[in-house]
C-alpha positions as CSV (number, residue, x, y, z in Angstrom):
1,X,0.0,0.0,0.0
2,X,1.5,3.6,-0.9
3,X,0.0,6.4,0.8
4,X,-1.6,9.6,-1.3
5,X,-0.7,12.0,1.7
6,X,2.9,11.2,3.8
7,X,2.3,13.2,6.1
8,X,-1.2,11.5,6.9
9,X,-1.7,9.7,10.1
10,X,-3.5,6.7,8.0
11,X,-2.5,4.8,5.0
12,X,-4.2,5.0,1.7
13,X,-3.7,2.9,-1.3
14,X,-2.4,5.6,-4.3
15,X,-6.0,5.0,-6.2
16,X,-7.9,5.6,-3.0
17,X,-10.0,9.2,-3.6
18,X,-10.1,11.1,0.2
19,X,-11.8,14.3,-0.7
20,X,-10.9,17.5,1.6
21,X,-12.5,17.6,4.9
22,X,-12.6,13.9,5.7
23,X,-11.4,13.2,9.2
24,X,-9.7,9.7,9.2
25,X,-8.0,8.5,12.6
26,X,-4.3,7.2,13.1
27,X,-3.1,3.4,11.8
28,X,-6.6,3.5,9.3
29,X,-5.9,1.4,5.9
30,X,-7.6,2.5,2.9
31,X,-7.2,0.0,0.2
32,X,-7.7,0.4,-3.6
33,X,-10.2,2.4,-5.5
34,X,-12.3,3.3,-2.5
35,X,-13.6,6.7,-2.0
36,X,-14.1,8.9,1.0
37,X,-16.2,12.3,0.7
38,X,-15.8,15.0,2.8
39,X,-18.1,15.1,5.5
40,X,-17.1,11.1,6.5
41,X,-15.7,10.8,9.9
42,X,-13.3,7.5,10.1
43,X,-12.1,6.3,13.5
44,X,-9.1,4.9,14.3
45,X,-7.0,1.7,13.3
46,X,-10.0,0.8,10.4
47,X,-9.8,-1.1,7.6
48,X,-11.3,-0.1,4.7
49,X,-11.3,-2.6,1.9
50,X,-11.2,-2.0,-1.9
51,X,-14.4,0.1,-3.7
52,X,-15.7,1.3,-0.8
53,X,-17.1,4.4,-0.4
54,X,-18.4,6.6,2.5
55,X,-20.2,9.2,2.5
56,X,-21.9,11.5,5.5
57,X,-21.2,9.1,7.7
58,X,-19.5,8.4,11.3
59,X,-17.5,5.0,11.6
60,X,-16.1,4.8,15.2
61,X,-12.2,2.5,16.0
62,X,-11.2,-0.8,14.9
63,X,-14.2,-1.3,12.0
64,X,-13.3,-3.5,9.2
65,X,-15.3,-2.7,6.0
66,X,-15.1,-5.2,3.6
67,X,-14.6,-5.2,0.0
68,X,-17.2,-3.3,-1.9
69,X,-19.5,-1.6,1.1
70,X,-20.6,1.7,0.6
71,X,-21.3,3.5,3.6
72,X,-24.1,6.0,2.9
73,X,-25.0,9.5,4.6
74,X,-27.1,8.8,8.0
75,X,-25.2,5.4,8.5
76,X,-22.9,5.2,12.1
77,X,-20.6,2.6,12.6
78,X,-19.7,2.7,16.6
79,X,-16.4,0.7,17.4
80,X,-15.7,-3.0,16.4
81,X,-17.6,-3.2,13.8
82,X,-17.5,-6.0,11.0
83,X,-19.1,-5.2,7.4
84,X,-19.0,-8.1,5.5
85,X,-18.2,-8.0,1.7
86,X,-20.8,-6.6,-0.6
87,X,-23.1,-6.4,2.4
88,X,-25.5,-3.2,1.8
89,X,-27.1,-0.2,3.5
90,X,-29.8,1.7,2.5
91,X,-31.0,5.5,3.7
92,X,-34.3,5.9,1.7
93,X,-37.5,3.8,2.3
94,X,-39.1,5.4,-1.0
95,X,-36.6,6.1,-3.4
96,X,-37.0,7.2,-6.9
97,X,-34.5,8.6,-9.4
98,X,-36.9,11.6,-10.1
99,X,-37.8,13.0,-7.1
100,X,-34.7,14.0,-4.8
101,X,-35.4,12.5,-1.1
102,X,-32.0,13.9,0.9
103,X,-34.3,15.0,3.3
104,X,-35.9,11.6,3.8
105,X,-32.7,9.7,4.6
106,X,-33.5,7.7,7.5
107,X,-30.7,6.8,10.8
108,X,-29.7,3.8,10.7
109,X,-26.6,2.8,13.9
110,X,-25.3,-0.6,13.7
111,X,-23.7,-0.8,18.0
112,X,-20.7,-1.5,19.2
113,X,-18.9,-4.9,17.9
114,X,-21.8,-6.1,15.7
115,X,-21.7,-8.1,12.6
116,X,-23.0,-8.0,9.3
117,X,-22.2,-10.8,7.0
118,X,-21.6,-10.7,3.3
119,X,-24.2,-9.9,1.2
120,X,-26.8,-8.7,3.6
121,X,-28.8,-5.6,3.6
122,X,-29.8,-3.2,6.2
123,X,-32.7,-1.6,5.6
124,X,-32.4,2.2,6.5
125,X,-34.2,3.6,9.7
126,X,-33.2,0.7,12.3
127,X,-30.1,-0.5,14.5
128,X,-28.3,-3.5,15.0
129,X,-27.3,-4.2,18.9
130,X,-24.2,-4.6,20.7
131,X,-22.1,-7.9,19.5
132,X,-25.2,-8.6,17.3
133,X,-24.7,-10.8,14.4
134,X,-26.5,-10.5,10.9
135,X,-26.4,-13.9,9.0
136,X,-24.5,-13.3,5.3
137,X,-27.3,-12.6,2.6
138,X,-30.3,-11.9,5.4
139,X,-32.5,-9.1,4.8
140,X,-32.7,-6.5,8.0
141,X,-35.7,-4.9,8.2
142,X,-36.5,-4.3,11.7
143,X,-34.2,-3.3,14.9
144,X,-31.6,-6.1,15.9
145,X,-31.2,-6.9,19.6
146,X,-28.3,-7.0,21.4
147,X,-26.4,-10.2,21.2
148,X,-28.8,-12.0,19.0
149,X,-28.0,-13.7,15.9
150,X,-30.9,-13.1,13.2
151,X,-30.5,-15.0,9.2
152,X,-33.0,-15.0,6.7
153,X,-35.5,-12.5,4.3
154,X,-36.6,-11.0,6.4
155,X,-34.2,-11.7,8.8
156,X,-35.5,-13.4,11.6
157,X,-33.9,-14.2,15.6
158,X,-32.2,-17.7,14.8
159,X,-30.3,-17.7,18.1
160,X,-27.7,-15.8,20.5
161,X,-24.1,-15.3,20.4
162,X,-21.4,-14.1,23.0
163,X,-19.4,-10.8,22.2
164,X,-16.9,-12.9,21.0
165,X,-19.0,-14.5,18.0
166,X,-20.0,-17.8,19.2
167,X,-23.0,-19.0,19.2
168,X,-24.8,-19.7,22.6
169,X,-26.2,-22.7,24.1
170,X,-29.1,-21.5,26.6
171,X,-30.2,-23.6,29.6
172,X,-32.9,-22.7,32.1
173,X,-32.5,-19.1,30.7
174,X,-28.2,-18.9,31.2
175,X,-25.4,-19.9,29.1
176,X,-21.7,-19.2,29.7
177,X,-19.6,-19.4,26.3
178,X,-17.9,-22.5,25.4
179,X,-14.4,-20.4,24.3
180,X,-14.2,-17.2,26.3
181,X,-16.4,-18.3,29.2
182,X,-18.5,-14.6,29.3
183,X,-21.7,-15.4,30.8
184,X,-25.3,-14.4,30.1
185,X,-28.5,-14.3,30.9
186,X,-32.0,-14.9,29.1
187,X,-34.0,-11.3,30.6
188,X,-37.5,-10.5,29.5
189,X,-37.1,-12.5,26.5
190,X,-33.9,-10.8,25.5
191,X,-30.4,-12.3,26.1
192,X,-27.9,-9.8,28.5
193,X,-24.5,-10.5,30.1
194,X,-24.7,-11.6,33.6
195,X,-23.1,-9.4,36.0
């Protein structure tokens, strides 16, 4: 990777675009042909994979965009995030190439350490919980709990999974995880960690 700025805290890959104004944080990799617009705000030790593209959007530390993700305007990232390749977000319910809809675009916050797997789509206007996991090709189109594990169109809750990715085995409403031994409870229908 050669770097279009040397004085740059970040790396970026000499067909990377970063337009002026885009705030990108120290140790960040920007890999081939991606591009960055102005008003994107980049975290951190990030990994941005070739053709992506962000736009008005905030991406906290230590998120790894795959290959061919674009990151549209309303969309936050908070820290540890995992975009799958090709995996898609959306910011307008309505869209149509006549009628101009900026005003429309609707929030959508994927939490701390999620995952989204390749292929998927978020559908704009919800958010995806803390360690959550999206299933590769599912189809998001309501909010994702924290630590649940939803697959499917339209995705649906398939199961629970610890912060560290595994899936969870629930008994009498606990589970501890079989590789890092973090251990949660099932509360109100709704899987938290145990204190």
């Amino acid at each position: 990777m050669t770097g279009n700025n040397t004085a740059a805290p970040y790396q970026a890959h000499e067909t990377a675009i970063i337009d002026p104004g885009a705030v990108i944080g120290a140790g960040t990799r920007i890999w081939h042909w991606a591009h960055i617009c102005a008003m994107a705000r980049i975290g951190a030790n990030c990994s941005l994979g070739q053709n992506v593209y962000v736009g008005d959007a905030r991406i906290g530390n230590n998120v790894k965009i795959q290959n061919n993700v674009s990151v549209y305007d309303a969309v936050e990232l908070e820290d540890d995030v995992f975009c799958g390749p090709s995996m898609v977000f959306t910011n307008v319910m309505n869209p149509r190439a006549s009628i101009p809809r900026k005003h429309e675009f609707r929030r959508t916050l994927v939490k701390r350490g999620a995952t989204i797997g390749a292929g998927a789509v978020i559908v704009c206007g919800h958010s995806i919980g803390r360690y959550a996991m999206v299933g590769a090709g599912a189809v998001v189109t309501r909010d994702v709990a924290d630590f649940t594990l939803v697959a499917g169109n339209p995705a649906r809750r398939m199961g629970w999974v610890c912060r560290c990715g595994i899936r969870l085995k629930l008994a009498n409403g606990h589970a501890e995880c079989e590789v890092c031994k973090c251990r949660y409870v099932l509360d109100a229908g709704w899987v938290r960690e145990a204190k």
